[in-house]
C-alpha positions as a Markdown table, in Angstrom:
| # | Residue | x | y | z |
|---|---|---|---|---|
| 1 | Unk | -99.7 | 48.2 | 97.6 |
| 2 | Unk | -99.1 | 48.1 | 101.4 |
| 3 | Unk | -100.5 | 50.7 | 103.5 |
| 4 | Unk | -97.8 | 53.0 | 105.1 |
| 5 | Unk | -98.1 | 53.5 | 108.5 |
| 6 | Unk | -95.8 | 52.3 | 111.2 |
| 7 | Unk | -96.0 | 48.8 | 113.0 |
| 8 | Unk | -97.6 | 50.1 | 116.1 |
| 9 | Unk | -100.2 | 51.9 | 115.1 |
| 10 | Unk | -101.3 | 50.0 | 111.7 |
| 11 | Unk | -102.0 | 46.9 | 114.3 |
| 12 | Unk | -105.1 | 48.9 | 115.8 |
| 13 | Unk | -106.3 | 49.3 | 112.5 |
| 14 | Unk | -106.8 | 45.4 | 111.8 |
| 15 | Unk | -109.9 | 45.2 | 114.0 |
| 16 | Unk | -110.8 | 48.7 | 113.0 |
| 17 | Unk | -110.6 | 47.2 | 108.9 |
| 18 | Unk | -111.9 | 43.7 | 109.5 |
| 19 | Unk | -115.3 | 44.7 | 111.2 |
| 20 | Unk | -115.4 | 47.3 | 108.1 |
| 21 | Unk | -115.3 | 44.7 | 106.5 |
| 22 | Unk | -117.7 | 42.2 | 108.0 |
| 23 | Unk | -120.2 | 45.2 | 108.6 |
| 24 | Unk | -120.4 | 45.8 | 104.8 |
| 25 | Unk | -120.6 | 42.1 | 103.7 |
| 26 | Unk | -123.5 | 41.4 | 106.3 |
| 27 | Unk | -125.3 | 44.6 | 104.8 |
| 28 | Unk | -125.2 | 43.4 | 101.0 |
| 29 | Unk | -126.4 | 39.8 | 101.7 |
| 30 | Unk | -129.5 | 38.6 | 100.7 |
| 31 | Unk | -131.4 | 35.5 | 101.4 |
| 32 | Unk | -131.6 | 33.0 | 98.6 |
| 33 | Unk | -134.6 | 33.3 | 96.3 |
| 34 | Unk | -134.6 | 29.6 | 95.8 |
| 35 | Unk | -134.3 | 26.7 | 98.0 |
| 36 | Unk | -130.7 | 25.3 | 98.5 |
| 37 | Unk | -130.1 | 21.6 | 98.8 |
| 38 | Unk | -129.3 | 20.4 | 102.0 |
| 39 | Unk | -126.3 | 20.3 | 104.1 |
| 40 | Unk | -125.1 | 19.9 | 107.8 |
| 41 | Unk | -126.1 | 22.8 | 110.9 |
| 42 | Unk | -124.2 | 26.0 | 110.4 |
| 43 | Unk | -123.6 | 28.7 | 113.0 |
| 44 | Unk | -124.8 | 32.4 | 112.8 |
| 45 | Unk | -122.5 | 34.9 | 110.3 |
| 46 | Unk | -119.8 | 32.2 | 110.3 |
| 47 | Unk | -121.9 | 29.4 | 108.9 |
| 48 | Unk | -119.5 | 26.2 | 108.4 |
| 49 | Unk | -116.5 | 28.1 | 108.5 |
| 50 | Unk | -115.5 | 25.7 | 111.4 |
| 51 | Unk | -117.7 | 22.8 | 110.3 |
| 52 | Unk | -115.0 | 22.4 | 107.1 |
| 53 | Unk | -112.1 | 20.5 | 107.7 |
| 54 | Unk | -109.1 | 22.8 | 107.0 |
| 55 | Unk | -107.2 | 19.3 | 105.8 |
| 56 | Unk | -109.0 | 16.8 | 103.1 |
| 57 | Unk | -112.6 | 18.6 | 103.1 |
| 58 | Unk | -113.5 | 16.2 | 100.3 |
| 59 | Unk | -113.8 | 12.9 | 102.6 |
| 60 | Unk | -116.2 | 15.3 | 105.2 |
| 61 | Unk | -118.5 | 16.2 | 101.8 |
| 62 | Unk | -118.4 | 12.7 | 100.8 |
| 63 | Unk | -119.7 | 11.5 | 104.7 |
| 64 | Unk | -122.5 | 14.4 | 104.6 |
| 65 | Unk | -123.7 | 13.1 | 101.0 |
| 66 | Unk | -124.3 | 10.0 | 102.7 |
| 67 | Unk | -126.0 | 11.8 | 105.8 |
| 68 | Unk | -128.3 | 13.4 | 103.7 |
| 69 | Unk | -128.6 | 11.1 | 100.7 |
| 70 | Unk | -127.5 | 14.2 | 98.0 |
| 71 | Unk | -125.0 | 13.8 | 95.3 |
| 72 | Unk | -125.2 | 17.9 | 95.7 |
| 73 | Unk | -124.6 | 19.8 | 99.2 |
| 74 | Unk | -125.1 | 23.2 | 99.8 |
| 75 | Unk | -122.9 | 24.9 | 102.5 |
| 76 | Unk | -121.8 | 28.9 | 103.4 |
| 77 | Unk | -118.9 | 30.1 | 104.9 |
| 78 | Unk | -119.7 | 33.9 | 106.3 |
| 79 | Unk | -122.5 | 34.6 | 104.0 |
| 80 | Unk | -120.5 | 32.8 | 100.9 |
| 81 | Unk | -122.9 | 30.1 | 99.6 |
| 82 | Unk | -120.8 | 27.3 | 98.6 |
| 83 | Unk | -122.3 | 24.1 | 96.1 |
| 84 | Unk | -120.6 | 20.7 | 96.8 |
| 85 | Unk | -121.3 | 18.3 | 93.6 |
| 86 | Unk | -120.2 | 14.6 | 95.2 |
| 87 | Unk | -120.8 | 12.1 | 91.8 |
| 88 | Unk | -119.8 | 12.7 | 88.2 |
| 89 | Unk | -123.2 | 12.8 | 87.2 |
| 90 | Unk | -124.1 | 15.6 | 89.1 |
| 91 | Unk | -121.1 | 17.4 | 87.5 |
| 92 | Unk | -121.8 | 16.8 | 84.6 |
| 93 | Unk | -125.4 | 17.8 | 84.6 |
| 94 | Unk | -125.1 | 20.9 | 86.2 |
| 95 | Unk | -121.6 | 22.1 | 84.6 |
| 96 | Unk | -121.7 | 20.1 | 81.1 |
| 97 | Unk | -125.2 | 20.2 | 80.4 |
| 98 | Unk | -126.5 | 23.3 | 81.9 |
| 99 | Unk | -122.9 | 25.3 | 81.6 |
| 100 | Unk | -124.2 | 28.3 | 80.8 |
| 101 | Unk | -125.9 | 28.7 | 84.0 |
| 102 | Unk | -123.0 | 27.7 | 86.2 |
| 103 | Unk | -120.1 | 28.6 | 84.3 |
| 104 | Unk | -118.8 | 31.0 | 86.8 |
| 105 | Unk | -116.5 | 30.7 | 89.6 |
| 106 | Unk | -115.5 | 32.6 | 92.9 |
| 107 | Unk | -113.1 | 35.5 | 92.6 |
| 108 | Unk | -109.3 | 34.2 | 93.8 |
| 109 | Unk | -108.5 | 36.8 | 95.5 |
| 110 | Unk | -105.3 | 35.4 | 97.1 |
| 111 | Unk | -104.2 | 34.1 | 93.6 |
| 112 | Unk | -104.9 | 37.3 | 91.9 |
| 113 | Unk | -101.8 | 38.8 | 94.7 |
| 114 | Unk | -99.8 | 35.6 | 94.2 |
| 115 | Unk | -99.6 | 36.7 | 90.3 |
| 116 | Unk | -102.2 | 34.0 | 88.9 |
| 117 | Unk | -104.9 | 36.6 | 88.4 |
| 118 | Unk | -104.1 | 36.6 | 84.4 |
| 119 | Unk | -104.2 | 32.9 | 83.9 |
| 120 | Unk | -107.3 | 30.7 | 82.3 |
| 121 | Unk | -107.5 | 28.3 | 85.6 |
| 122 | Unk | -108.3 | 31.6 | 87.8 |
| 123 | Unk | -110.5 | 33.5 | 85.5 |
| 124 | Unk | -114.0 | 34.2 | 86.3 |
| 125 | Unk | -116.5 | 34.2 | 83.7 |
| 126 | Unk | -115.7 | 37.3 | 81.1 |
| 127 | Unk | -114.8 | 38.1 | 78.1 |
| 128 | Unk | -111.3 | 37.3 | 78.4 |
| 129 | Unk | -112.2 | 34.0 | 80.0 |
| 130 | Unk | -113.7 | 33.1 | 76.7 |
| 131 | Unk | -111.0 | 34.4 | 74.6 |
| 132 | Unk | -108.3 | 32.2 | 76.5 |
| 133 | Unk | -110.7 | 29.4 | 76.6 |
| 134 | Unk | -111.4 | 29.8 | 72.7 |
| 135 | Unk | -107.1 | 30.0 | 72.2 |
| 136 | Unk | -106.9 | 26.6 | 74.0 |
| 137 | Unk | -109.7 | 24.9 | 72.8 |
| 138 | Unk | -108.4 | 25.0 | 69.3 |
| 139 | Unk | -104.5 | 24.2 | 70.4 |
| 140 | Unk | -106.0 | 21.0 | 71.4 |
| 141 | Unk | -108.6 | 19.3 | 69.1 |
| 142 | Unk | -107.8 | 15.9 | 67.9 |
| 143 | Unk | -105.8 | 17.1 | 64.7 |
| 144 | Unk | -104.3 | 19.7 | 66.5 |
| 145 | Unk | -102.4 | 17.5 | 68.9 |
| 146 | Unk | -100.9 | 15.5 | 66.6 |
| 147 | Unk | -97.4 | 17.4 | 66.1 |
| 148 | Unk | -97.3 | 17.6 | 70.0 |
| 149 | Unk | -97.0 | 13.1 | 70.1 |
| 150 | Unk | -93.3 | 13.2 | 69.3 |
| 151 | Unk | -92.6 | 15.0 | 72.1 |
| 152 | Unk | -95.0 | 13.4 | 74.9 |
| 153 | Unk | -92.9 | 10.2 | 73.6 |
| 154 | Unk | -89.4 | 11.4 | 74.1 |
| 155 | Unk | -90.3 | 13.0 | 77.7 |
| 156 | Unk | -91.9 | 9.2 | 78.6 |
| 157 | Unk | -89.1 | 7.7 | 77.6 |
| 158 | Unk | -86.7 | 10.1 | 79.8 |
| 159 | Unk | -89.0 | 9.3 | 82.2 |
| 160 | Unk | -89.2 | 5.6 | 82.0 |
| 161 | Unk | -85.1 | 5.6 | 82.0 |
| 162 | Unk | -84.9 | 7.9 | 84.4 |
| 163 | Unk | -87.0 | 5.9 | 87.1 |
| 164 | Unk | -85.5 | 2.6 | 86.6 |
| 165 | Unk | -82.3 | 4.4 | 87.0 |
| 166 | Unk | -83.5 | 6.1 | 90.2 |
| 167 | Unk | -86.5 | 4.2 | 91.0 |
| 168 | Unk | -86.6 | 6.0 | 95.1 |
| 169 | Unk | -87.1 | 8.9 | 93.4 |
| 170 | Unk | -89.8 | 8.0 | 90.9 |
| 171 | Unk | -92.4 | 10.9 | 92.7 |
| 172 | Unk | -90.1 | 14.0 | 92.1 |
| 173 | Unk | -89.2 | 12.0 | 88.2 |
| 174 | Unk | -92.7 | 12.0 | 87.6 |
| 175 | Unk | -93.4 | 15.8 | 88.7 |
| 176 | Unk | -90.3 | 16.6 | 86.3 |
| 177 | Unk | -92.4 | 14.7 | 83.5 |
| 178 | Unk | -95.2 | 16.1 | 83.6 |
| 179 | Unk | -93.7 | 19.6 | 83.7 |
| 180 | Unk | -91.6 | 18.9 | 80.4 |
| 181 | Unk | -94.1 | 18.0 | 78.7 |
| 182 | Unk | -96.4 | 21.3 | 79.5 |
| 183 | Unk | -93.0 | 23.7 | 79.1 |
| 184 | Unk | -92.2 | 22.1 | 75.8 |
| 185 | Unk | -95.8 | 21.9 | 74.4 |
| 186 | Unk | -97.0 | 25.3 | 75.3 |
| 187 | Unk | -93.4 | 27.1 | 74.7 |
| 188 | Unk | -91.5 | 24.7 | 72.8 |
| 189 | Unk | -88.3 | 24.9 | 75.2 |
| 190 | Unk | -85.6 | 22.1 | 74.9 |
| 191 | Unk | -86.1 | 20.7 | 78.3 |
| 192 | Unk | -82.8 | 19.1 | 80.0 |
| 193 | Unk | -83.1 | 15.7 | 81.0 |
| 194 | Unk | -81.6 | 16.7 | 84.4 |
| 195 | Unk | -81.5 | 19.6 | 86.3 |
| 196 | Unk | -83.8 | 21.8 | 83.7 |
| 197 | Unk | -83.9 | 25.5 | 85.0 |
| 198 | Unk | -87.3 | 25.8 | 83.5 |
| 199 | Unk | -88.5 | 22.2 | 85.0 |
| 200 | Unk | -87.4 | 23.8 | 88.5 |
| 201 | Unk | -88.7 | 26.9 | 88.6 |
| 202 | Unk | -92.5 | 25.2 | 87.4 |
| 203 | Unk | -92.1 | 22.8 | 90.5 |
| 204 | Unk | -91.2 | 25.3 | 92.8 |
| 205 | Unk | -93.7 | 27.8 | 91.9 |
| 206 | Unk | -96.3 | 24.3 | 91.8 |
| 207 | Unk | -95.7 | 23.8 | 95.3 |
| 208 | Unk | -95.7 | 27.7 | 96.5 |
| 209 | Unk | -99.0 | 28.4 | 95.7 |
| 210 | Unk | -100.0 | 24.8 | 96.8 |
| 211 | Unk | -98.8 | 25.9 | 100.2 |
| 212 | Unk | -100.7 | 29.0 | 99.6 |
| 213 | Unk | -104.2 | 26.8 | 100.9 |
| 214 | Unk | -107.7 | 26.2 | 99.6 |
| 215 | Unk | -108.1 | 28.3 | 96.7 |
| 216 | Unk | -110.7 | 31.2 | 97.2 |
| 217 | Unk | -111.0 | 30.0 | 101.3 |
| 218 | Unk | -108.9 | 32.2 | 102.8 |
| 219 | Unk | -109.9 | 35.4 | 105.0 |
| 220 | Unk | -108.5 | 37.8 | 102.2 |
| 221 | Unk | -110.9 | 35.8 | 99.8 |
| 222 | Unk | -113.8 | 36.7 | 101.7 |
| 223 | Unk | -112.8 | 40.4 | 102.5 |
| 224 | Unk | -110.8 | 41.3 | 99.6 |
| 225 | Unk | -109.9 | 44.8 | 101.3 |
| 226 | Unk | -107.8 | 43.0 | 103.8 |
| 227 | Unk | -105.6 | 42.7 | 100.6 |
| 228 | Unk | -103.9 | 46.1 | 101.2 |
| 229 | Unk | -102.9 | 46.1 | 105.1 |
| 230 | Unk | -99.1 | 45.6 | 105.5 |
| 231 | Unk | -97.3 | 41.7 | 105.4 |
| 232 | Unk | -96.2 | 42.0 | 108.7 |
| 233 | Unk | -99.3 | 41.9 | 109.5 |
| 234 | Unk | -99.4 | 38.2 | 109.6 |
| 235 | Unk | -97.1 | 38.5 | 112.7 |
| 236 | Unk | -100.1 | 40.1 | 115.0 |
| 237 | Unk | -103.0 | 38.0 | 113.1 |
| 238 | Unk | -102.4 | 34.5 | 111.7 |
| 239 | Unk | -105.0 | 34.6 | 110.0 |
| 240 | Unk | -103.5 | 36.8 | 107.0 |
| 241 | Unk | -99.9 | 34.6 | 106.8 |
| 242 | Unk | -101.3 | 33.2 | 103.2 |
| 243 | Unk | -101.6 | 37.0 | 102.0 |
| 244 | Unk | -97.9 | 37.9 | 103.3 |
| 245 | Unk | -96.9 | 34.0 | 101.6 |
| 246 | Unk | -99.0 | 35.5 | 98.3 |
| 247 | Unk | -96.6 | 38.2 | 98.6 |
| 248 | Unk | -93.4 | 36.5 | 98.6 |
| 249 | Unk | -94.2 | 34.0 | 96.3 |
| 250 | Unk | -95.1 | 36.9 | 93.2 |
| 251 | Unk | -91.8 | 37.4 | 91.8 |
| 252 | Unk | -91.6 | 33.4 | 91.6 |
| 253 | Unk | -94.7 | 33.3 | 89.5 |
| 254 | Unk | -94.1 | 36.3 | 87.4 |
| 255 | Unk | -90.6 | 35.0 | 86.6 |
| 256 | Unk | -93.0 | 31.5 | 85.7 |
| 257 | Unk | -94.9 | 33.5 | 83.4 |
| 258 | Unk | -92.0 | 35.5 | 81.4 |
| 259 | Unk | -88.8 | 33.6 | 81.8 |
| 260 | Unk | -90.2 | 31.0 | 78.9 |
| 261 | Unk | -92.0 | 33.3 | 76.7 |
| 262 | Unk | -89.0 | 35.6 | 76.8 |
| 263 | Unk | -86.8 | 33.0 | 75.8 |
| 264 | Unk | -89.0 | 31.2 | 73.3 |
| 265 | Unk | -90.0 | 34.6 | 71.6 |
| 266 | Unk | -86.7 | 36.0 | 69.7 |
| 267 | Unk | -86.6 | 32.8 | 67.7 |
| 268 | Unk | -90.8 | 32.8 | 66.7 |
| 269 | Unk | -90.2 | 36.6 | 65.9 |
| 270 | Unk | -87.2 | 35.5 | 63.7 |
| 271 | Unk | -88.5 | 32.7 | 61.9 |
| 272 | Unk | -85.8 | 30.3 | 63.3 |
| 273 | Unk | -88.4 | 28.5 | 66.1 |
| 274 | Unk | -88.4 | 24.9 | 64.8 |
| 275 | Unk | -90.4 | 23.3 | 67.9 |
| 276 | Unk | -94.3 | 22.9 | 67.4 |
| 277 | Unk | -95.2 | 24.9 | 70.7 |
| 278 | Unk | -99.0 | 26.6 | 71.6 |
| 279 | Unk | -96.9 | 29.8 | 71.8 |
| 280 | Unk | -95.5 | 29.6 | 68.4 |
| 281 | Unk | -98.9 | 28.7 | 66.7 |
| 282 | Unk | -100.7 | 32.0 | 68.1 |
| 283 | Unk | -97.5 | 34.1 | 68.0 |
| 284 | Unk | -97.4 | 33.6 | 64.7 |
| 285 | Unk | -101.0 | 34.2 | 63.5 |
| 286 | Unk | -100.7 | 37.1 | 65.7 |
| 287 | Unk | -97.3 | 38.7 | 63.8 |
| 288 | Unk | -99.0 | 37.8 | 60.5 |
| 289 | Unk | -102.4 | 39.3 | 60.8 |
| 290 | Unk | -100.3 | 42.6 | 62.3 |
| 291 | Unk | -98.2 | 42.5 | 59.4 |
| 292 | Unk | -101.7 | 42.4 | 57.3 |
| 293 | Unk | -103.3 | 44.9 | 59.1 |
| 294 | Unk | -105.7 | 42.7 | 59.8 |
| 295 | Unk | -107.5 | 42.2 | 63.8 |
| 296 | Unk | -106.6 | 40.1 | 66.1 |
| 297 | Unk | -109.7 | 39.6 | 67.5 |
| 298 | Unk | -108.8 | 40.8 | 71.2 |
| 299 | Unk | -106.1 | 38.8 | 71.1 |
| 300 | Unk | -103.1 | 40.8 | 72.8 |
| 301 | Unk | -99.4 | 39.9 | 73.9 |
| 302 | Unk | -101.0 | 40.0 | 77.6 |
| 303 | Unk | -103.4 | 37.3 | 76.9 |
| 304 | Unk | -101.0 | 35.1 | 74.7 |
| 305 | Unk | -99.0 | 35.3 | 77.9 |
| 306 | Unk | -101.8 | 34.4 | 80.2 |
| 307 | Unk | -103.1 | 31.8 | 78.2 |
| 308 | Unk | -100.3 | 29.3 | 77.4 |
């Protein structure tokens, strides 16, 4: 909720909150127990937060891999430590083989006020991070993809048709492809093949919160109470325009999230859902095992919704 105070004087108060903020994060930091692995010279409090490029950071961590002969880099961005993993192998030996230790990730602060703060991709490490992980794992085994072929066929061959048709277009074609294919699998929505209200609200929301920056980089990310000052804000300090962008963009992604599933969900409820959809799997076990009296294990409406 935005803080109520008038233009004027709630612009003396950014200072005033940011070295709040600053003062507290300095006070709760602690040196690392453990050595880090290496990485380029950082500057006092701000570390590399102007050693990162703000455009294509990945071809910068590539360059300082082969600086300091790593395939892992260790950086921190006012106080944040931040782990760089440049090679598949390292990936995969420090987030397949040892998951458990490095399953985590950093809080999205920004996301969480753009509306994404309910969804699997955003989650940190939780109890509902492993129910919505455990609800998609099994959506998607081998066997349980099978029913979902037809319909990755059909939207190819739209797709094929529609770029030979159209072939200066074949970017946006491809974007509209992909997207049926995710609106149809996880809610099992008849997807137009042109001008699909569903295809274009996905895209549009795709590229709002691509415009919204680096996940988990921006200043609110770092000082999460910067969340509450005022949008306008971002007319005296530049610095917060992603947080008044989060702000308009909500209602888009919210609208993402229920505009399907209310659509979808009057014809699972009824029995007249024909469509093999993630939605209608889950929906359905859930109905049934209410209708049993039997638990759901966690599983609620809220984190249906969140996870498909």
């Amino acid at each position: 909720m935005d803080l109520l105070v008038s233009p004027p004087k709630a612009s003396a108060l950014i200072p005033v909150l940011l070295g709040f903020a600053i003062a507290l994060f300095i006070i709760k930091q602690r040196k690392p127990a453990l050595r880090l692995p290496p990485g380029p010279p950082a500057t006092p409090v701000l570390g590399h937060l102007h050693t990162i490029p703000h455009s294509h950071p990945e071809h910068a961590f590539i360059q300082w891999g082969k600086e300091f002969n790593s395939d892992i880099l260790s950086l921190h961005v006012l106080g944040r430590p931040i782990i760089v993993l440049n090679s598949i192998e390292a990936a995969r030996e420090l987030l397949e083989k040892r998951g458990a230790n490095y399953a985590d990730r950093p809080r999205f602060v920004l996301f969480e006020v753009m509306g994404w703060g309910v969804t699997l991709t955003f989650l940190r490490w939780s109890p509902r991070f492993k129910l919505h992980r455990k609800l998609l794992q099994s959506s998607f085994t081998h066997s349980a993809c099978k029913p979902y072929r037809a319909i990755q066929e059909e939207e190819a061959r739209r797709a094929i048709k529609a770029i030979t048709e159209r072939p200066e277009e074949w970017e946006m074609l491809l974007r509209q492809f992909s997207t049926a294919v995710v609106l149809r699998i996880g809610f099992g929505i008849d997807v137009q093949e042109k001008d699909d209200p569903y295809v274009k609200m996905a895209i549009d929301v795709e590229e709002a919160t691509g415009e919204g920056g680096v996940p988990a980089a921006s200043i609110v990310d770092f000082f999460p109470v910067l969340r509450h000052l005022p949008s306008w804000a971002a007319r005296v300090w530049s610095a917060l325009r992603p947080l008044a962008h989060a702000r308009a963009t909500k209602p888009s992604i919210q609208a993402l999230h229920d505009s399907p599933w209310d659509a979808t969900e009057p014809f699972i409820r009824s029995g007249t859902a024909t469509q093999p959809s993630f939605m209608r799997t889950h929906l359905e076990q859930y109905i049934a095992n209410k209708k049993a009296g039997k638990s759901n294990e966690g599983v609620t409406i809220a984190n249906l919704k969140g996870a498909v």
